[in-house]
Every structure is written in C-alpha cells, then in structure tokens.
N, C-alpha and C positions, 0 to 999 in steps of 0.2 A: 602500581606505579602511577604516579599522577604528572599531566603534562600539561605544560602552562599554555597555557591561550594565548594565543599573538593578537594584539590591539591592533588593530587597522586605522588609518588616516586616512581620511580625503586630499586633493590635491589642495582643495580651498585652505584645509586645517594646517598642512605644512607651510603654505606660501602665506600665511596669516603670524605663524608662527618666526617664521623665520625676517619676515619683517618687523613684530617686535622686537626680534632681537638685534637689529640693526637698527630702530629708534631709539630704542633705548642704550642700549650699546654694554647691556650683562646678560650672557647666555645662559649664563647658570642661573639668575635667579628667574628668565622667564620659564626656563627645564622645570623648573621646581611650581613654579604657577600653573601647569598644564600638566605636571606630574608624569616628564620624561625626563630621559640621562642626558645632559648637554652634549653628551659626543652627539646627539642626533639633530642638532642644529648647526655644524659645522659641514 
C-alpha cells in the first residue's frame, strides 16, 4: 500500500500565499500557481 506524503509549509509560504491572493483578488488561479487546492487559501 502506498501513502502520500504530506507537503509541509512554512509560516512565511502561507502568509505569502495568502496575500497574493488578496492582491490580486483570484484564489484559484494563485492555488494552481503554487500547485495547491484553493480550499486552502480560504
């Protein structure tokens, strides 16, 4: 059986992330530029 690896984030990568996505103001397409699911910028 094979199990997925959990990617880890820093505090700097979320709070980096999460202000792009508030400059620019589309969650989804920052999600897909740093290759996470937008539910995790909400």
């Amino acid at each position: 059986m094979m199990t997925k690896t959990r990617r880890k984030f820093d505090r700097e990568y979320k709070q980096k992330a999460v202000e792009l996505s508030f400059a620019r103001g589309n969650a989804k397409e920052i999600a897909e530029e740093l290759g996470i699911l937008p539910e995790l910028l909400y």
